[in-house]
C-alpha positions in Angstrom: 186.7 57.1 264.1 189.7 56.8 265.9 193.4 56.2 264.8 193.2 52.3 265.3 189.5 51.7 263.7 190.9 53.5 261.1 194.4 51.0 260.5 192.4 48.5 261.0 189.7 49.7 258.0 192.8 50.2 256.0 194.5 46.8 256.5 191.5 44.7 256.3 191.1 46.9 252.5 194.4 46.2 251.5 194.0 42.5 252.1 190.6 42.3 250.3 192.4 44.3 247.3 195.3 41.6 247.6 193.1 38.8 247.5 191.1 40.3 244.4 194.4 40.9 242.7 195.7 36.8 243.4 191.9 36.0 242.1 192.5 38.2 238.9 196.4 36.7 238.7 195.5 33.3 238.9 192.9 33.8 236.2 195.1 35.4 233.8 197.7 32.5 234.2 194.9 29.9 234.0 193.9 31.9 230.2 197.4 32.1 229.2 197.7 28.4 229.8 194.5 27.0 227.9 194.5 25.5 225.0 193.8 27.9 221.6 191.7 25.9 220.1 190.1 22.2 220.0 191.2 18.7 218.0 188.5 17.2 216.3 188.6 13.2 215.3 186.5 12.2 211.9 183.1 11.0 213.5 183.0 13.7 216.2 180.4 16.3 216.1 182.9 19.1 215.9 184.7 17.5 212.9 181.4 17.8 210.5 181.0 20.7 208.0 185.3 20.5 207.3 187.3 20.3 204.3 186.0 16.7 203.3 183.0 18.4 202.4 184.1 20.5 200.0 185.0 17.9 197.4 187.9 17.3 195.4 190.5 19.5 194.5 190.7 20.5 191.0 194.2 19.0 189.4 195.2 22.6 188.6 194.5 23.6 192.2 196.7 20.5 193.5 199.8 21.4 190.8 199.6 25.0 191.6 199.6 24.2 195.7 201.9 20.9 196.3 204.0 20.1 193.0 204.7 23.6 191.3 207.6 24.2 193.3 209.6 20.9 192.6 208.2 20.6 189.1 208.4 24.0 187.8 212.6 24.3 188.6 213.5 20.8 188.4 214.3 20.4 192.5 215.5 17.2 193.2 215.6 16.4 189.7 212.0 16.2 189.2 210.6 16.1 185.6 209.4 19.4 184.4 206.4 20.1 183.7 206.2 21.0 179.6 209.4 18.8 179.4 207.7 15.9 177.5 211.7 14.4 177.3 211.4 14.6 181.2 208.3 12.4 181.1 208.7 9.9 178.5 210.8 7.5 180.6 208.2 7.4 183.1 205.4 7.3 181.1 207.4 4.3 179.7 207.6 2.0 182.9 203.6 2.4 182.4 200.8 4.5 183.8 199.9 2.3 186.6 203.6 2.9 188.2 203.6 6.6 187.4 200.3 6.5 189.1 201.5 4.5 192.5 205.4 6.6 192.6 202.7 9.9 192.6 200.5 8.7 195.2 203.5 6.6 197.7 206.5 8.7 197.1 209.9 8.1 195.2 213.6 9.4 195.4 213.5 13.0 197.0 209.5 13.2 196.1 207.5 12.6 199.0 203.8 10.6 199.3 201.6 12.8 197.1 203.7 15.6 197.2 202.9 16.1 200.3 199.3 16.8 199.8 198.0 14.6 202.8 194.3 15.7 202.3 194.6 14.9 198.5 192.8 11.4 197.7 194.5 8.9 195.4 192.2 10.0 192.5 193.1 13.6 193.0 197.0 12.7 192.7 195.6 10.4 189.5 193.8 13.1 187.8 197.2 16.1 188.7 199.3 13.4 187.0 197.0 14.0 184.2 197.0 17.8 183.7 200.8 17.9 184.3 200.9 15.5 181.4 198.6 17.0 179.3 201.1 20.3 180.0 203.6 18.0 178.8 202.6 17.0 175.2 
C-alpha cells in the first residue's frame, strides 16, 4: 500500500467517523428536545386507571393536605380550627353559604382551598370534620 492509498484510507475513515459522530449528535439533541412525558384528556385511553379512580378523599386527608396551613396559624385571617368563636359567625350566615364560600372561594381563601381534584362533596364533608374539631 502506497503513501497515497494509504491518505486516502485515512481520509475516507475520518469522514465516515465524522458522519457517525453528526448521526450520534443529532440524536442526542433530538432526545434532549422531546417531551418527558405525555398529557392525557379524560376519555383518552391513557387517562384510565388515574386518580378519579381511587375515590374520594377522606376529609382528614383533604384538611391535613390543602387547609392545615391557613387554618392551623390563622393565615389570612382564617378561622381556626378548634376555635369554635372563629366559626360561629359563619356557621351563623347558614350552612348552605359556609358550604358554597368552601367550595368557590372567599377573601384571601381560594376555590376549595386549592384542592382542584377535590369534588364539592369532599369540600362538604372537610367542612365537617374541621367543625366537628371545632365544638
Amino acid at each position: 500500500m502506497n503513501f497515497r492509498n494509504f491518505s486516502l484510507l485515512l481520509v475516507l475513515t475520518a469522514l465516515s467517523l465524522s458522519a457517525i459522530s453528526q448521526t450520534a449528535r443529532e440524536q442526542q439533541i433530538a432526545d434532549r428536545l422531546s417531551p418527558i412525558g405525555e398529557s392525557c384528556m379524560v376519555g383518552d385511553e391513557c387517562a384510565a386507571g388515574g386518580a378519579a379512580e381511587a375515590g374520594p378523599m377522606d376529609p382528614e386527608t383533604v384538611y391535613n393536605t390543602y387547609c392545615m396551613a391557613c387554618h392551623t396559624t390563622g393565615a389570612a385571617g382564617a378561622p381556626l380550627i378548634g376555635a369554635a368563636a372563629d366559626w360561629e359567625p359563619r356557621i351563623a350566615q347558614g350552612m348552605d353559604t359556609l358550604y358554597s364560600n368552601a367550595i368557590n372561594g372567599i377573601g384571601m381563601m381560594p376555590a376549595k382551598g386549592m384542592c382542584m381534584d377535590c369534588s364539592d362533596e369532599e369540600i362538604e364533608s372537610t367542612i365537617d370534620y374541621i367543625l366537628s374539631q371545632s365544638e
